[in-house]
C-alpha positions in Angstrom: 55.7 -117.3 -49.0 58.6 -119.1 -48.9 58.8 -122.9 -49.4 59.3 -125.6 -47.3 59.9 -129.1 -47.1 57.3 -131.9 -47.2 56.6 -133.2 -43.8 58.5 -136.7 -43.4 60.3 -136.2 -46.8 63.7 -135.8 -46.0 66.6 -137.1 -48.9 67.9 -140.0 -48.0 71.3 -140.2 -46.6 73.9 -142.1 -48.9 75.6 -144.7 -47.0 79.8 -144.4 -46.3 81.3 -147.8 -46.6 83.6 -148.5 -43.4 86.0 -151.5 -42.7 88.2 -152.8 -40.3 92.1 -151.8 -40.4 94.0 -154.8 -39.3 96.3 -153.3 -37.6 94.4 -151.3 -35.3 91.2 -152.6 -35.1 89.6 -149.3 -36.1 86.7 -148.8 -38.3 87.4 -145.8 -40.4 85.9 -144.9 -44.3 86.9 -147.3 -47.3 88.5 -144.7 -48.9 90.5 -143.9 -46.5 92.5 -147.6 -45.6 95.0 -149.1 -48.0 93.6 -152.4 -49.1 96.0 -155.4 -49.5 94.8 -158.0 -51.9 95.4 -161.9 -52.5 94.6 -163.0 -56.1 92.9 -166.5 -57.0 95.9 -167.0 -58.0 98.0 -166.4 -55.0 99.6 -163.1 -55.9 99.8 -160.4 -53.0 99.5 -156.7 -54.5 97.9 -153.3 -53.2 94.8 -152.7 -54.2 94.6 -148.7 -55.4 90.9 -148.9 -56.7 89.4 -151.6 -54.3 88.0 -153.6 -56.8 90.3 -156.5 -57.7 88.9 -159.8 -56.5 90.2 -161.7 -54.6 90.2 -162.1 -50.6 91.4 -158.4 -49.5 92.4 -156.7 -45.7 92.5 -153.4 -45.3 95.3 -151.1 -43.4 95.3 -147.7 -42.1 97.6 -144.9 -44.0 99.7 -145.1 -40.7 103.2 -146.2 -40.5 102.1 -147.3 -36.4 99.9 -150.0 -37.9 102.0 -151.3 -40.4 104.5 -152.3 -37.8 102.1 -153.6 -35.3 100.2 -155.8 -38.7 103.9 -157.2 -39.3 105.2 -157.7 -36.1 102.2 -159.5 -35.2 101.8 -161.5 -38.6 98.1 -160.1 -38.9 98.1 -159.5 -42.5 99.6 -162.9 -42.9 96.2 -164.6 -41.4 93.8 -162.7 -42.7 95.3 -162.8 -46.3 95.7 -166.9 -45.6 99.6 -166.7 -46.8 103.0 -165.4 -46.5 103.7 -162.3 -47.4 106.5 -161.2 -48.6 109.2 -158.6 -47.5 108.7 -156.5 -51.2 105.2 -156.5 -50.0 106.0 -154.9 -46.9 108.4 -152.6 -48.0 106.1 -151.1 -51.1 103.4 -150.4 -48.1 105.3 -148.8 -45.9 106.3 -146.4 -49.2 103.1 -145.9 -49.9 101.9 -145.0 -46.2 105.2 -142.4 -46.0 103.4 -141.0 -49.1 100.0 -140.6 -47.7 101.5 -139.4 -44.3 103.6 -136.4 -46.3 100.7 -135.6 -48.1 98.7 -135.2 -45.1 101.2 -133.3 -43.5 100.8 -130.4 -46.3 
């Protein structure tokens, strides 16, 4: 006879956490967004493991919303300060990675 599952018992579904890219406006998976983090103490760095403190916004790994963030100063308000051009430029770096990798 072969077994079944318990009435009403199904394992629970683990829980994906989404954010907001500021560039977009889309809600997509954590891990999927590059986060952009401002320090207590003021410094602006990208955050690879999403667990520095400090007061963080998140960007898709798309070259499109990079431009729209800056152009629009986005980042800069939701970060709460300036943001520098070394900033910009090791994003947009980092999102050229991420968008050769995907294309392989």
């Amino acid at each position: 006879m072969a077994q079944t599952a318990k009435k009403g018992k199904t394992p629970p579904q683990k829980k994906v956490p989404e954010r907001r890219c500021v560039g977009c406006a889309g809600t997509f998976e954590k891990r999927n967004l590059i986060r952009v983090v401002r320090s207590p103490e003021g410094e602006i760095s990208i955050d690879f493991t999403g667990k520095k403190s400090g007061r963080g916004a998140y960007l898709c790994k798309n070259s499109a919303c990079l431009k729209k963030a800056r152009k629009s100063g986005i980042l800069k308000r939701a970060l709460e300060c300036e943001i520098s051009a070394e900033i910009y430029d090791e994003l947009e770096k980092e999102i050229r990675l991420c968008e050769a990798e995907a294309a392989e």
